[in-house]
SERO-4910 file (N, C-alpha, C, O; in steps of 0.05 Angstrom, whole numbers):
BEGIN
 pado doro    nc1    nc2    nc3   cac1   cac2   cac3    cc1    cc2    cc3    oc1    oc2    oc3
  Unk    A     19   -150   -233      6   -134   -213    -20   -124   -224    -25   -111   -244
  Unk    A    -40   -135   -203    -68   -119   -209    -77   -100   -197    -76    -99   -173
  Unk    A    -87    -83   -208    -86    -46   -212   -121    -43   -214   -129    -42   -237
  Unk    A   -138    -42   -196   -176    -42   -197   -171     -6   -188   -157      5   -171
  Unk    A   -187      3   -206   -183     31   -208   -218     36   -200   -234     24   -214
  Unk    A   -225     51   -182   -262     56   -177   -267     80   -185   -250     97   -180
  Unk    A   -292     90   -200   -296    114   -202   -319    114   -182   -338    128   -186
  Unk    A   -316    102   -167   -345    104   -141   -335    113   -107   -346    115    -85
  Unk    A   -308    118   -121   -296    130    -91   -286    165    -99   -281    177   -120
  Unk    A   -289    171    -72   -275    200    -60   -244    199    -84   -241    211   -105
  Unk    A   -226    181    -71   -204    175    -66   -192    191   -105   -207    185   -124
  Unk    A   -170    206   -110   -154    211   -137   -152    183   -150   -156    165   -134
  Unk    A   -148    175   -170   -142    156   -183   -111    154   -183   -101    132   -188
  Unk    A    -93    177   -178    -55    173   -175    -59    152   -139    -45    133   -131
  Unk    A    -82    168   -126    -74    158    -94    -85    125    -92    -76    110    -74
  Unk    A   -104    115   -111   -122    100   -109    -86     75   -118    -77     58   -102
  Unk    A    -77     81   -141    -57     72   -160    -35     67   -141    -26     44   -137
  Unk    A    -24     93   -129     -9     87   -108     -4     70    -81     18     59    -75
  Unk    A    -29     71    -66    -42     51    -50    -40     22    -56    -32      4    -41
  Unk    A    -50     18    -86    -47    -11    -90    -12    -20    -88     -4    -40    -76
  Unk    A      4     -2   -101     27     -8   -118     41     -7    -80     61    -21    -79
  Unk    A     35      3    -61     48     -1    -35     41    -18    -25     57    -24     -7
  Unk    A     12    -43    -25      1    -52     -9      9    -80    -28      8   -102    -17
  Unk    A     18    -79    -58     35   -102    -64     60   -110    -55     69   -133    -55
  Unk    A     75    -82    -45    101    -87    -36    105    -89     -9    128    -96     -3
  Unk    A     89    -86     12     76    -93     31     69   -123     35     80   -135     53
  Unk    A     55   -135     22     42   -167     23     75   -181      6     76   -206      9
  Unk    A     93   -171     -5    113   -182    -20    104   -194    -45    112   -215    -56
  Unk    A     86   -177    -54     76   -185    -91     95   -178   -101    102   -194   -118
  Unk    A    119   -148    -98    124   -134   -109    157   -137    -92    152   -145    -69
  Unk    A    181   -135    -96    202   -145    -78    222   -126    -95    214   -117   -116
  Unk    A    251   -118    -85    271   -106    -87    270   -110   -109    259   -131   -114
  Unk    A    280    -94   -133    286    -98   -157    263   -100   -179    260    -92   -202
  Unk    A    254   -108   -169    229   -116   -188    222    -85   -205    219    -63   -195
  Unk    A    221    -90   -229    209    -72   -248    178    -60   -257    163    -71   -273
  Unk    A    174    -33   -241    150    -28   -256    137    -22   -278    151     -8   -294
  Unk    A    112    -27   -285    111    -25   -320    127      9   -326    129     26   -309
  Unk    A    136     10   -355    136     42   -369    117     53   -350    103     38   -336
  Unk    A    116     89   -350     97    104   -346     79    101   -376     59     86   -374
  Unk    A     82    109   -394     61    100   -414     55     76   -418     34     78   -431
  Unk    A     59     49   -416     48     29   -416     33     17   -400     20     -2   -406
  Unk    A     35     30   -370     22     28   -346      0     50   -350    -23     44   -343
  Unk    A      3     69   -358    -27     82   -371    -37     73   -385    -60     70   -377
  Unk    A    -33     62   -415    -51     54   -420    -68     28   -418    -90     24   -427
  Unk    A    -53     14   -404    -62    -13   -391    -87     -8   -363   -103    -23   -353
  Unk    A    -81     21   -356   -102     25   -341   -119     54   -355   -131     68   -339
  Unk    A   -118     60   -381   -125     77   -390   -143    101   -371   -167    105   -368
  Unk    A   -119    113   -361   -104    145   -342    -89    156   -368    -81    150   -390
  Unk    A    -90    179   -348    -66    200   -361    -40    190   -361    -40    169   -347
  Unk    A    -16    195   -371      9    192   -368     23    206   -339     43    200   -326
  Unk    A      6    224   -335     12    247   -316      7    234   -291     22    237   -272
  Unk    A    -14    217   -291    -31    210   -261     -8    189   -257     -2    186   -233
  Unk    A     10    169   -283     20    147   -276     49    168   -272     37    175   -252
  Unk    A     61    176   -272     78    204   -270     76    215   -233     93    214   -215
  Unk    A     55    223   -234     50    236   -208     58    205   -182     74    204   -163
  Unk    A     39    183   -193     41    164   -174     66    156   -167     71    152   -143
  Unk    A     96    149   -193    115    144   -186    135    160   -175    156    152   -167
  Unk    A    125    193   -176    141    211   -166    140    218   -139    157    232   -129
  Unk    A    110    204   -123    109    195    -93    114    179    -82    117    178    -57
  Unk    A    118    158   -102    130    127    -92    166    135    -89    182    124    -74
  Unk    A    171    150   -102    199    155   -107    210    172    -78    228    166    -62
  Unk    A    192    196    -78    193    217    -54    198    194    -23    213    196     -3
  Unk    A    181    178    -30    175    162      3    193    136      2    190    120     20
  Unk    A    207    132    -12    233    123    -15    223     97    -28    242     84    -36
  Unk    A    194     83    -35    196     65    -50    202     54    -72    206     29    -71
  Unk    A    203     64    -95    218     54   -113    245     81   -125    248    105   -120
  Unk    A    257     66   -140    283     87   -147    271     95   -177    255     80   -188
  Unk    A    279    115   -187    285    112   -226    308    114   -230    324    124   -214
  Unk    A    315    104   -257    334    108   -270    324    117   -298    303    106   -306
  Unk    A    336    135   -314    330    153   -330    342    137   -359    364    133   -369
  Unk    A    313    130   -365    324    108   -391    326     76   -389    334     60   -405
  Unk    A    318     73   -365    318     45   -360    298     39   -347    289     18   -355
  Unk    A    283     51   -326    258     51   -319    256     53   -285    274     66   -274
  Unk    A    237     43   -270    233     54   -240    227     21   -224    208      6   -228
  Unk    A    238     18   -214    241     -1   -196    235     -4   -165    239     17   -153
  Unk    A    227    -23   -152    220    -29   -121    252    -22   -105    275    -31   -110
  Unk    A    248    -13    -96    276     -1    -75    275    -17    -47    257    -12    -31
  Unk    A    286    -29    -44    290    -36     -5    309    -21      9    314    -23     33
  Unk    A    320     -5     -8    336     15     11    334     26     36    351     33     52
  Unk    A    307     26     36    294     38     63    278     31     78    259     43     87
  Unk    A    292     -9     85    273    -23     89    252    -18    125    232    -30    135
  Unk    A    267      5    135    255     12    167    232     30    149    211     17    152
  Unk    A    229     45    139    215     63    128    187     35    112    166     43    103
  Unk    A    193     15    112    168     -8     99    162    -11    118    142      1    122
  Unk    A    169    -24    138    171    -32    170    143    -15    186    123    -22    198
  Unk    A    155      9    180    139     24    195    111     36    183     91     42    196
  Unk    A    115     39    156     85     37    140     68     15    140     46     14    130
  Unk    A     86    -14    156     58    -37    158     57    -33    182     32    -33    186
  Unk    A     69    -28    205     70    -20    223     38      0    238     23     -4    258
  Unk    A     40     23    214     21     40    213     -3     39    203    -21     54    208
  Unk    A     -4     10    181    -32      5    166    -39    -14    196    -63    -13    201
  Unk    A    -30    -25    209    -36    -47    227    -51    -31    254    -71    -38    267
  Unk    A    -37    -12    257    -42      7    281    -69     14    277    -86      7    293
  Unk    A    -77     37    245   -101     45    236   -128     17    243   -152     19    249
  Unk    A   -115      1    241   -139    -27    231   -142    -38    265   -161    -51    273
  Unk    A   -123    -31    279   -123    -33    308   -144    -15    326   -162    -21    341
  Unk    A   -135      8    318   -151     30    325   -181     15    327   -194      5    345
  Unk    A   -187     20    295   -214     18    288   -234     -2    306   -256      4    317
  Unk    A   -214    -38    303   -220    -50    329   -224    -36    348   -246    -28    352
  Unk    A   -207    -30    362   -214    -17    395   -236      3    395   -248      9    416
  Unk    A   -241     15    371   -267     35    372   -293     18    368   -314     26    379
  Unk    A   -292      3    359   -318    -19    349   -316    -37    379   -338    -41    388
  Unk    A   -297    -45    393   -299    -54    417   -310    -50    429   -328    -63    438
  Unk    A   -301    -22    439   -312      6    455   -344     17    458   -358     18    478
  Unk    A   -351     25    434   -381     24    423   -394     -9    424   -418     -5    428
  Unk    A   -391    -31    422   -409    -61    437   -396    -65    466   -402    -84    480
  Unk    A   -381    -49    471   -380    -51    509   -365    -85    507   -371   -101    525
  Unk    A   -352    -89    494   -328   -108    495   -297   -114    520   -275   -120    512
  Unk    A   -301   -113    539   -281   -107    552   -245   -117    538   -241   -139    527
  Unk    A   -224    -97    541   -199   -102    540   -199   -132    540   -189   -147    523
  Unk    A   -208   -138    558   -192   -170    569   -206   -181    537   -192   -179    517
  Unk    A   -228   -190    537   -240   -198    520   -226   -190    496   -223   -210    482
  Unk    A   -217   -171    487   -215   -163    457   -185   -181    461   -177   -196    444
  Unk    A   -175   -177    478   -148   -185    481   -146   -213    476   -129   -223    462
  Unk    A   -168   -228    491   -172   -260    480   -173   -271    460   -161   -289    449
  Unk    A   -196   -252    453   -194   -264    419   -179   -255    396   -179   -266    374
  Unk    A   -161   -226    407   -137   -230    383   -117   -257    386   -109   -270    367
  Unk    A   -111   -263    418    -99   -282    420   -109   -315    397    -96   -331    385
  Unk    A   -143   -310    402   -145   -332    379   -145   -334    364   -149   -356    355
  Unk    A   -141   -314    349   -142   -300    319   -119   -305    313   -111   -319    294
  Unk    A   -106   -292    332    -70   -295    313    -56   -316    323    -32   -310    327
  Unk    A    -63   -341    328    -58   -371    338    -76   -385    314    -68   -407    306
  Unk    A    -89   -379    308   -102   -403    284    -87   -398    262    -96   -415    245
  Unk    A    -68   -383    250    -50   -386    220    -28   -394    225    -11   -398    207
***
């Protein structure tokens, strides 16, 4: 798993960390079981605090994506696979939105936008 950390954004470096580590398990880089690095070895591989790699898995944990086990390490969870469902669900919606606002502002009509998602998501 690759982990691009920016110091040219707004964004915390735990949220920036977390983001990626959902948007791998999202695309299926990252799948049930699968093991994430140590908290200290995942710091220093992205040389952070221990705390920031701490904080990130203690939100991944909260939102039901990965589990820990105490002494063995923290893992991808599918336990709550409606709760994934609905977070791609929601990145799709956001990226939808944004279309229909960029539509909206070049005076695009519905029908039109509607056509060419149709060609969009017919060519893969």
């Amino acid at each position: 798993m690759k982990i691009l950390i920016s110091n040219t954004t707004d964004k915390p470096l735990y949220q920036q960390i977390e983001e990626q580590i959902k948007d791998a398990i999202f695309k299926g880089e990252l799948k049930e079981g699968d093991a994430l690095p140590s908290i200290r070895g995942f710091a220093n591989d992205l040389k952070v605090s221990v705390l920031t790699i701490r904080r990130v898995y203690d939100e991944l944990e909260a939102e039901g994506f990965v589990t820990s086990q105490v002494g063995i390490g923290t893992f991808i969870s599918a336990g709550n696979l409606e709760l994934l469902r609905d977070s791609k669900r929601r990145l799709v919606e956001q990226k939808m939105q944004d279309m229909i606002m960029s539509a909206k502002t070049l005076e695009i009509s519905k029908q039109e936008l509607m056509d060419m998602m149709d060609i969009l998501y017919d060519e893969e």
